[in-house]
N, C-alpha and C positions, 0 to 999 in steps of 0.2 A: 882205186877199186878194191873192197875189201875181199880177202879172199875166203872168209868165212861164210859156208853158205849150208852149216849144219841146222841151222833153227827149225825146229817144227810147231804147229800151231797148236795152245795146250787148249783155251777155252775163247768159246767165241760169245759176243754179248751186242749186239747190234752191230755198228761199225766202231766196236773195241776188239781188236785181239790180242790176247795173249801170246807171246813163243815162250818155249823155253830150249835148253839143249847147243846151245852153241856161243862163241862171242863177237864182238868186233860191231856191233852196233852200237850208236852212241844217239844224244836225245837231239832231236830236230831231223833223223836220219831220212833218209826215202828206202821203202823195203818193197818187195811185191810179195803179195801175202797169196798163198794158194796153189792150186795148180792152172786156174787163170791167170795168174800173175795178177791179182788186184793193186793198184797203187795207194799206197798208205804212208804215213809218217808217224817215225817213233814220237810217244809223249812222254813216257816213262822207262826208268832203268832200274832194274834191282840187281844184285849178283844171280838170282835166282832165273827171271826171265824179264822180255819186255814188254813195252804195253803199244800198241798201234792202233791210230786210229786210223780204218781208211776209207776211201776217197770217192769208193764205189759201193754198192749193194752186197753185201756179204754170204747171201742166198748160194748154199752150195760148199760153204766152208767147212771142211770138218776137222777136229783135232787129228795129228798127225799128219797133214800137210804141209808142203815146204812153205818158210819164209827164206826167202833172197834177198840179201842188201842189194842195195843199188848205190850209184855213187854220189856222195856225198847226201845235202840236206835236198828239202822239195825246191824246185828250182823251175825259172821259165824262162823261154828262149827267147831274145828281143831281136829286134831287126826290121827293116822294109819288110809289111805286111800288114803288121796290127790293123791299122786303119783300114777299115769297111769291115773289119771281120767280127763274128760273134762268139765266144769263144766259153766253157762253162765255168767252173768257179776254181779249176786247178788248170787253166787258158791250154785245155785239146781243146783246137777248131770245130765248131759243131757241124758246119758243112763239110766240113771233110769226113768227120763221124757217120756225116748220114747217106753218103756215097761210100764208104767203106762197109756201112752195119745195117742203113736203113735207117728207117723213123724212131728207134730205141733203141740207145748205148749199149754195146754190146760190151759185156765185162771181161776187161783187163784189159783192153782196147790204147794201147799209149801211143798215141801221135806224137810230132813234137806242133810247137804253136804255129813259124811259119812256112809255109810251101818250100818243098827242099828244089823243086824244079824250073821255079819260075825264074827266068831270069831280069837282071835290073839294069838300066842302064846308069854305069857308075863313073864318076869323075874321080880319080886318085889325085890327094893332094898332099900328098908327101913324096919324096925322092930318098934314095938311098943316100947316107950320113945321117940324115934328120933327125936332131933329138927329142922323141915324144914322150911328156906325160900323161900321167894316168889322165885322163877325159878326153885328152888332146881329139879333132876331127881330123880324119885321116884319109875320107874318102865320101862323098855324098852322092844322092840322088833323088830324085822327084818321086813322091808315091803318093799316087791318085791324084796329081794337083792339086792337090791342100797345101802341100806343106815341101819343103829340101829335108831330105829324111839326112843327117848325118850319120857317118858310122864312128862311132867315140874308141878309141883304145879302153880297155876294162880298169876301172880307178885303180886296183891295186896292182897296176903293170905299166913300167917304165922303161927306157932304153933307148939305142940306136935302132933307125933302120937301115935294115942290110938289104932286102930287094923289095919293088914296088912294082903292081904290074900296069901294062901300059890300061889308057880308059878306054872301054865295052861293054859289054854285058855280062854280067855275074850272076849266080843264084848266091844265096844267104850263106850257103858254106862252102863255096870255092873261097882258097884264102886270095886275099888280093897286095898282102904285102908279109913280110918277116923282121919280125922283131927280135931285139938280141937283148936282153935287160942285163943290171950288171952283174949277176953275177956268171953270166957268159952261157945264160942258157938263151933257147930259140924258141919262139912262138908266134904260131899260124897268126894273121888277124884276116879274118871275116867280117862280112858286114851284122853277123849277126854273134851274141853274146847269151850266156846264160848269165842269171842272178840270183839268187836264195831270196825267196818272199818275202820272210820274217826279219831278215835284214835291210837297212835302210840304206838308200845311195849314198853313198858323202858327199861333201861339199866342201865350196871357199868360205865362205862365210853365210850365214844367215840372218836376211835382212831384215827393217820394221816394215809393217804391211801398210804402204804410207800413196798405196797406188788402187782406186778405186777400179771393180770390176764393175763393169757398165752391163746393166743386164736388159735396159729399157723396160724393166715394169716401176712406174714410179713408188709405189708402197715402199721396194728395196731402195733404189739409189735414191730417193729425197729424203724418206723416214726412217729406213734402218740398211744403211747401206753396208756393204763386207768390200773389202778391198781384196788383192789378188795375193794371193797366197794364205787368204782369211781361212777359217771356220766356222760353220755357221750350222744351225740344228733347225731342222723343221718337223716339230712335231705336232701329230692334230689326231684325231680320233678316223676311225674307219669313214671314207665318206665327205672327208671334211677336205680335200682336193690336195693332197702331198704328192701325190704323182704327177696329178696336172701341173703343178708349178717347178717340180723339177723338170720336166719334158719343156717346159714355158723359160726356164732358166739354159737349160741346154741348146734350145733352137739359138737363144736371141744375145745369151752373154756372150761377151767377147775374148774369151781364150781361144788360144790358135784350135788347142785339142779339147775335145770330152771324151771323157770314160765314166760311160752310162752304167753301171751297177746295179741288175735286178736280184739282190741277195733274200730270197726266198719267199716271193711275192708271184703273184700268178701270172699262169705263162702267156696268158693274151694278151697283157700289160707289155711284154717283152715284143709280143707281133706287132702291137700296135707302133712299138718304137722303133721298128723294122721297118713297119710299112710306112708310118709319117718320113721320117729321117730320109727314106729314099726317094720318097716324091718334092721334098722340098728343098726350095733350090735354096746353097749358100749364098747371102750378099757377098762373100769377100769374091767366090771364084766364080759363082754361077752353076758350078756343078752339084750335087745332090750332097746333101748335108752329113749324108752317110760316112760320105770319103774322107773326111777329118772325126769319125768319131769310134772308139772301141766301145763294143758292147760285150760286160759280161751276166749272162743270164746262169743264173742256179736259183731256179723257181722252185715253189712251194714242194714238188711231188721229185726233185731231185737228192740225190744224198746229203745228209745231213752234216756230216765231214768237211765233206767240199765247202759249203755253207761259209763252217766258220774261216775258210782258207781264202776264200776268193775276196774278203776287202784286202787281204795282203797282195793278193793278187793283182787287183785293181789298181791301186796304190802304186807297185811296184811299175805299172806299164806308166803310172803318172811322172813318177822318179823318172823313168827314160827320159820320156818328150822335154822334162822340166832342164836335164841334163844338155838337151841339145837347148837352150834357150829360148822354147816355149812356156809360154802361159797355158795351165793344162787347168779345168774345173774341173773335177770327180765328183761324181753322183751316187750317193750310196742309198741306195733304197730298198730294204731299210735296216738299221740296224738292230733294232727290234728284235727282225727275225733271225740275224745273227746273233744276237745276245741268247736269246729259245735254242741256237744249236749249239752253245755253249753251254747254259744250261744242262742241256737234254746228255752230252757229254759226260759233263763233270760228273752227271746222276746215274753214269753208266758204270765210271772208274770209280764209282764211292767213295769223292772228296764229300766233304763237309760244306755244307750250305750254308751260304747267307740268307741276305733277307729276299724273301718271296720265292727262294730254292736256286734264285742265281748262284755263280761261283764265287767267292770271296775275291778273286782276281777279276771281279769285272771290270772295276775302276784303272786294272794295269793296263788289260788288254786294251779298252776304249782310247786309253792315253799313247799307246803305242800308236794306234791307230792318226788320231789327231795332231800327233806334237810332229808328222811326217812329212806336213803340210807345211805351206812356208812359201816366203821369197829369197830367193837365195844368190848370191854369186858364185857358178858352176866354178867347176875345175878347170874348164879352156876359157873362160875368161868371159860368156856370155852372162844374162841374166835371164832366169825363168823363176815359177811358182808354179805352185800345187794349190788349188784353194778347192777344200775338202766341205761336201754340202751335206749331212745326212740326214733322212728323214727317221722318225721315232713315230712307233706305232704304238700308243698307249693303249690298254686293256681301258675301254669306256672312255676313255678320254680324260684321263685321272695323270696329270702333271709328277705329282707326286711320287708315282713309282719306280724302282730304284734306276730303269735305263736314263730316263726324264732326265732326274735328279744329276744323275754321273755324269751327262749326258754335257751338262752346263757347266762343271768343275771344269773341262776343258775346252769349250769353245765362246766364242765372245758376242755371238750375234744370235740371240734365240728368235725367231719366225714364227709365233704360236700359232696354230689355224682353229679357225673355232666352227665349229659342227653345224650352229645357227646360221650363221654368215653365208655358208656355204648351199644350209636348204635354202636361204633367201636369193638365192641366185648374185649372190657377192663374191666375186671372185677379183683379184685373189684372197681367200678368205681369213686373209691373215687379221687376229685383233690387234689394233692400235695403243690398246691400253696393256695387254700383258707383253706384246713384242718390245725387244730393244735390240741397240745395236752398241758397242763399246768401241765401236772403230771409229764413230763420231772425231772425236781430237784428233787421230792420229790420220783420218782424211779431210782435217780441217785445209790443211795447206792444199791441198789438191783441190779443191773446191775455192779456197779463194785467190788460188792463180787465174781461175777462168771466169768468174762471177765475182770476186770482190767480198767482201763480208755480207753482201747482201742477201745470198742463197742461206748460207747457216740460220742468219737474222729469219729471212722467211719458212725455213724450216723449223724454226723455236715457235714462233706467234701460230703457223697451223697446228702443234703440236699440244701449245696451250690450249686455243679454240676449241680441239677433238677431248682435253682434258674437262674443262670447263663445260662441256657441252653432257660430259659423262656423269657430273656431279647435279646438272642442273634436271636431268632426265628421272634420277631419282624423285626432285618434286614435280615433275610434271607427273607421274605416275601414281602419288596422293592426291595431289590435287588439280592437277589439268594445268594448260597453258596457259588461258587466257588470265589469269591472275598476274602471269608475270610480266616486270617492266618491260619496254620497248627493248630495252637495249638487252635483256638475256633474250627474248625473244629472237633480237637479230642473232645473238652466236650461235641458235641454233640453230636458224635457218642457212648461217653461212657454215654450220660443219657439216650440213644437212647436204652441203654444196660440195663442200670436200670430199663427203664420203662417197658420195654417187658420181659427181664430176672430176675427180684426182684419186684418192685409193681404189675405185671399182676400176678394174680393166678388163676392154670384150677383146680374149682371142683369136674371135671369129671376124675382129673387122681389119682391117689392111691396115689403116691406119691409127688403128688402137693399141693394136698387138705388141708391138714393140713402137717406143718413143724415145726419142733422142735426149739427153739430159739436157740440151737445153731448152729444146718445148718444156721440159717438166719444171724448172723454174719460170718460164715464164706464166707456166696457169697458173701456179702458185700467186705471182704477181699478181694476176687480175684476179684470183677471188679474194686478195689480200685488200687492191683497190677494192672491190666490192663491197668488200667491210666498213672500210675504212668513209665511205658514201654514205654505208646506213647508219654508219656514229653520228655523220652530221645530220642526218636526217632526223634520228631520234633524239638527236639533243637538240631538237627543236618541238619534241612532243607530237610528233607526227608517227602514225601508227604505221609498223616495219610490213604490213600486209598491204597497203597503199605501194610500197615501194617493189614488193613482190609481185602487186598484179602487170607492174610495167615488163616482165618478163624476162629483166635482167638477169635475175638467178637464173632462171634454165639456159638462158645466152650463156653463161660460163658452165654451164652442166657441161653442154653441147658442144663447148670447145674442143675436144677430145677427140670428136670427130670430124669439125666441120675445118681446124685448121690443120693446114700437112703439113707433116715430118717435114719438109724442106724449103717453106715460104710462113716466115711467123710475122706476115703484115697486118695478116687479119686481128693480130692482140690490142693492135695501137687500135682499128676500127672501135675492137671492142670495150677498150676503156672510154674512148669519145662517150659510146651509145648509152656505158655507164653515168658518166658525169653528165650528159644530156638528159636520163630519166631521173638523177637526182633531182637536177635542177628542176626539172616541170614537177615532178609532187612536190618541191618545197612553195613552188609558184601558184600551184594548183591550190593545195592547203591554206596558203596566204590569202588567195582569192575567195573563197571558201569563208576563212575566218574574218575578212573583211565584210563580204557580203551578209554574215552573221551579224556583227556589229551594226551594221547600218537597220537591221528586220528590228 
């Protein structure tokens, strides 16, 4: 604890302040700035004064009021709890905020994150002698039935244990064991731990991201799929569905945790993920979806400070869960509006601007932020990920502009959502032609342990189809269809088929909403056979509308809904019914052309 606590506040400029008059502050610090005690962190040091940005609304601050260090950098408390709670962009509880202050944060107001009262019911699984290192689990328990919350020794603490208490019920800072590290000092452990934001967890090693995250909308996992511990960028214009798809990735993907991230987007968006999340049941326990998920909301009309704190924040609670040997997805939405409270910052401290008035550090910060993510082998010997999701909110929908741009230097799976797609009721409105994914190779092997080469195979030929279908649409738009051969005629009508029957997904149906990867190969297969029908069809000079009036194509539209998640017999029916309408228009047309003959 520093024991300097002369600083007075010399100039105030939104949530920048100045001190000057005292020392012993140092850059990353936590101070409380005022005679509210605001919570702030140092950004700048001169010999002269410092600079703090903070965390709250500054309304009230006048020069010569105290600044107070507090100890050490900004820091958040981990433990049994996080899950089900909603917490703001520097993780104070907001239900506890709103029992203590009411419906607006009262300032200076410092909680810590979890309930100091509640108690947990804990298993101790260490004994005195036991030698622990840094991550080692040393005592566990149930929280919410989602998940065995363990409690980790803190990475940078080692040692013998000297006393363990017996297993009961504990709250988050009664200690439950004593550590002696070597060089012969003591320390409490708890089930609960503080961590510095901006600091990253350690780790044993970090792995290749060689393990697909299943998220059940085909778009991802057949066309551009991200693996666990991936990165992946969703950016689309106002409108164009980036919320809807991350709330659509969070219900359905399969990491044990989410940590839903509303970084300065509006606050009904944040109710809405309150009130879905808690009505819908999880398939893994049956209990509400809530109980495996943190939510940190710092919407549009909260401080700007917070803002840019809370994806470290976010982050940091993902580092926990990944550390105890979950798979944890993080939802950043959006960073956008993080990147504007950087900005708005740097334009307060009178750095120097780059391009469009960002900071010249966007590309570090962004990078800080992404390279956090990962698969990794923990410090006790488990295996977890972070796979980090963020949405980009472009000015018009302009790719181009510098978050876009920076945006793709460090993540591997861009999700572009297009504005059109989306008025036409095309969800999810990702486009086929500017999306990619570069995790392709490196979840080759994981796709052909379970499918064989033939998923890839039919993942390239839809791919082509949708490419081919794009170039050929240009002339249909000069000069109309019917000019063209039978056979460009058929790929459009079979991409015609993919895009409405496989890339379209309705959230609203039971059995649309999420699909299993391998229903999603298999429609693949049968619009593939479908094709593959009207090639012989057309290389017999038999017109591809003959073959459409048999109603084959909407029979694989319709796949989607009419076969379930867990009985894929009706596919074989449906290739039958295919290869039976081949046959009768080639039988049909022959008769046809014979009958001609004979007139």
């Amino acid at each position: 604890m520093n024991e300097q606590t002369t600083y007075q506040v010399y100039s105030v400029n939104g949530p920048v302040v100045k001190a000057r008059g005292g020392s012993g502050l140092a850059l990353q610090d936590m101070a409380f700035v005022g005679v509210s005690r605001l919570i702030g962190e140092v950004v700048a040091v001169s010999r002269q004064e410092v600079t703090i940005q903070v965390y709250e609304p500054t309304t009230g601050v006048a020069p010569g009021q105290p600044v107070a260090p507090a100890d050490g950098p900004l820091s958040i408390q981990l433990g049994p709890g996080l899950l089900g709670g909603i917490f703001d962009g520097i993780a104070r509880p907001l239900r506890a905020i709103e029992k203590a202050g009411g419906a607006f944060i009262p300032a200076g107001l410092d909680l810590p994150s979890l309930d100091g009262e509640k108690k947990w019911p804990v298993k101790i699984l260490v004994n005195p002698g036991d030698r622990v290192e840094g991550g080692a689990v040393f005592a566990q328990c149930d929280e919410l039935g989602a998940i065995t919350h363990k409690a980790m020794v803190p990475p940078n603490l080692s040692g013998e244990i000297m006393e363990a208490a017996p297993n009961g019920n504990y709250t988050v800072n009664q200690p439950v064991a004593l550590l002696r590290d070597d060089q012969g000092r003591e320390h409490k452990l708890t089930l609960a731990q503080k961590w510095p934001i901006r600091q990253p967890r350690p780790v044993k090693l970090r792995r290749p991201v060689d393990q697909l995250m299943v998220t059940g909308q085909r778009v991802i996992d057949a066309m551009f799929p991200i693996g666990k511990g991936g990165c992946a960028c969703v950016p689309g214009p106002f409108g164009a569905g980036k919320t809807i798809i991350q709330h659509q990735l969070a219900k359905w993907c399969d990491a044990d945790i989410i940590i839903y991230l509303g970084c300065g987007e509006r606050g009904n968006e944040m109710t809405q993920v309150l009130e879905e999340f808690g009505e819908l049941e999880d398939p893994r326990t049956g209990k509400p979806l809530l109980n495996r998920t943190v939510l940190i909301a710092n919407t549009s009309n909260m401080p700007v400070a917070a803002r840019e704190a809370s994806i470290y924040t976010g982050m940091t609670m993902a580092e926990y869960y990944r550390d105890m040997g979950y798979h944890v997805a993080l939802m950043a939405d959006s960073t956008s509006r993080w990147a504007e409270a950087l900005r708005e910052i740097s334009g307060r401290l009178e750095e120097m601007p780059a391009e469009e008035g960002f900071p010249a550090y966007l590309p570090s910060r962004l990078a800080e932020f992404y390279e956090r993510a990962g698969y990794a082998d923990n410090l006790n010997g488990t295996e977890g990920s972070v796979t980090a999701i963020g949405a980009v909110s472009p000015q018009g929908g302009d790719f181009s502009e510098p978050v876009t741009q920076t945006t793709k230097r460090f993540i591997r799976c861009f999700w572009a959502l297009d504005r059109e797609l989306a008025y036409a009721r095309h969800f999810p409105s990702m486009n086929w032609n500017t999306s990619y994914s570069e995790y392709l190779a490196d979840l080759a092997p994981w796709f052909e342990s379970r499918f064989g080469p033939d998923f890839a195979q039919s993942r390239e030929r839809i791919a082509r189809l949708l490419l081919e279908e794009n170039k050929l649409m240009e002339i249909v738009k000069l000069i109309g269809a019917d000019v063209l051969p039978e056979d460009q005629k058929l790929i459009i009508e079979t991409a015609k088929t993919i895009r409405t029957g496989f890339l379209q997904q309705d959230a609203y149906s039971p059995i649309d909403t999420y699909v299993p990867i391998e229903k999603q190969y298999r429609m693949m297969e049968l619009i593939l056979h479908l094709y593959d029908k009207g090639r012989e069809v057309a290389a017999k000079g038999i017109p591809i509308s003959q073959l459409v009036k048999t109603g084959v194509f909407e029979l694989a539209t319709r796949a989607k809904y009419n076969v379930p998640n867990d009985d894929f017999s009706l596919f074989e029916q449906y290739r039958q019914q295919i290869d039976q309408a081949a046959a009768q228009t080639v039988a049909q047309n022959t008769r046809q052309s014979q009958g001609e003959a004979k007139v």
